[in-house]
C-alpha positions, 0 to 999 in steps of 0.5 A: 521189600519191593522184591518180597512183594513181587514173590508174594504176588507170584505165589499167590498167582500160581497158587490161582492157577492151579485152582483154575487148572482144579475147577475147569476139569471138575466143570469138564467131567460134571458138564460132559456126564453127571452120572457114569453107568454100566448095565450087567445082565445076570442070569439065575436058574431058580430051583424050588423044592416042596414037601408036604407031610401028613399024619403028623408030618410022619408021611410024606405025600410027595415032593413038588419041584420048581425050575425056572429061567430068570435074568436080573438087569442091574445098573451100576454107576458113579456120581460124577456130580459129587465131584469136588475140587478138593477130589483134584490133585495138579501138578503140571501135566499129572493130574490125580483124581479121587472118584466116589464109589460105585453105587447100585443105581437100579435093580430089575429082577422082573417076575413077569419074564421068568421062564418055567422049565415045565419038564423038570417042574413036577407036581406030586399027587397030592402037593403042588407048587402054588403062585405064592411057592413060586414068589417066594422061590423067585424072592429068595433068588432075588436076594441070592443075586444081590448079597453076592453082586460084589463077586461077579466083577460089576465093581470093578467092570464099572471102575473099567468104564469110568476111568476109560471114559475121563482119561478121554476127557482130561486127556483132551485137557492137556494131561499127560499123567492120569491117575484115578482112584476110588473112595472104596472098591465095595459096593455101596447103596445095595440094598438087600431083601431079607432071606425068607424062608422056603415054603411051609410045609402044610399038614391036612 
C-alpha cells in the first residue's frame, strides 16, 4: 500500500511538471511578442478602358484609356496571444506547438500615392476619363489584390517568420527538437470588396 502512494505521488509530480514545462513556454512566446508580423509590398499596374456610344450605342465616339502605378502595403501576422497550453506538446527536450493561423492584420492601398502614366492614359475627343472612372478603376484593382493575396506566398513567407522567431525563443528554453504547425495554411479574416463593375457607358 505505502509503495502505491509513493507511484501515485510521483505521477502526479510529473504530470505538474510538464504542466509547468507547458505554461512557462506559452508565458515566454506571449510575454516576448503578442503579435508576430510581416510587411509585404505588392505593386499594381492599374489599366482602365472607357467607350462611349451614341445614337443608340450604334457609334462610338472614341475610347479613353487609363494607366496608373499603384502599391499595396499589407500586414500579415499571427496572434500569439491566443496561445493556449493545450497548443503545447512536451516531451523531454521536443516540444510541439500548434500556432493559430496567419491573419490579414491591416491593408493599405492609398489613392493619394497612385502615379498616372500621362502618355499612355489617353482621352478621346469626346470622352474622357472622369475622377469618379479613376476610383473605380483603382477599387476594381484593389479588389484584384486582395481575392488572390493567398497565391503571392504572404502565407507562407509569414509561417517563415514566425517559426524563425519562437525557434529562438524555445531554443533558449532548453528545447532540442522543435515542431511548429498551423491551425491552417489559408489565409483568414480578409475581407474582400465587392467586384464593381467598369465604368457605364453614358449616351448623349
Amino acid at each position: 500500500m505505502k509503495k502505491l502512494i509513493t507511484i501515485s505521488i510521483g505521477i502526479v509530480f510529473l504530470l505538474g511538471c510538464k504542466e509547468d514545462k507547458r505554461y512557462l513556454a506559452v508565458s515566454k512566446i506571449k510575454s516576448t511578442c503578442a503579435l508576430a508580423t510581416t510587411e509585404t509590398i505588392i505593386d499594381k499596374v492599374v489599366i482602365g478602358y472607357k467607350e462611349k456610344r451614341t445614337f443608340f450605342r450604334l457609334f462610338a465616339l472614341g475610347e479613353a484609356t487609363y494607366l496608373a502605378e499603384t502599391e499595396a502595403t499589407i500586414k500579415t501576422g499571427v496572434r500569439l496571444e491566443n496561445i493556449m497550453p493545450e497548443d503545447v506538446t512536451i516531451q523531454g527536450d521536443r516540444i510541439e506547438l500548434r500556432l493559430p493561423a496567419v491573419e490579414v492584420l491591416n491593408f493599405d492601398y492609398p489613392f493619394e500615392a497612385v502615379r498616372v502614366n500621362e502618355v499612355a492614359s489617353r482621352n478621346a475627343l469626346f470622352n474622357r476619363v472622369t475622377v469618379a472612372d479613376e476610383e473605380k478603376f483603382l477599387r476594381l484593382a484593389e479588389s484584384d489584390i486582395r481575392k488572390h493575396l493567398e497565391y503571392t506566398g504572404i502565407v507562407q513567407q509569414t509561417q517563415r517568420n514566425v517559426r524563425s522567431m519562437l525557434m529562438g525563443i524555445l531554443t533558449q528554453l532548453g528545447y532540442e527538437e522543435i515542431y511548429i504547425s498551423f491551425e491552417t495554411d489559408e489565409l483568414i479574416q480578409q475581407i474582400v470588396i465587392p467586384q464593381e463593375l467598369l465604368p457605364d457607358e453614358e449616351d448623349d
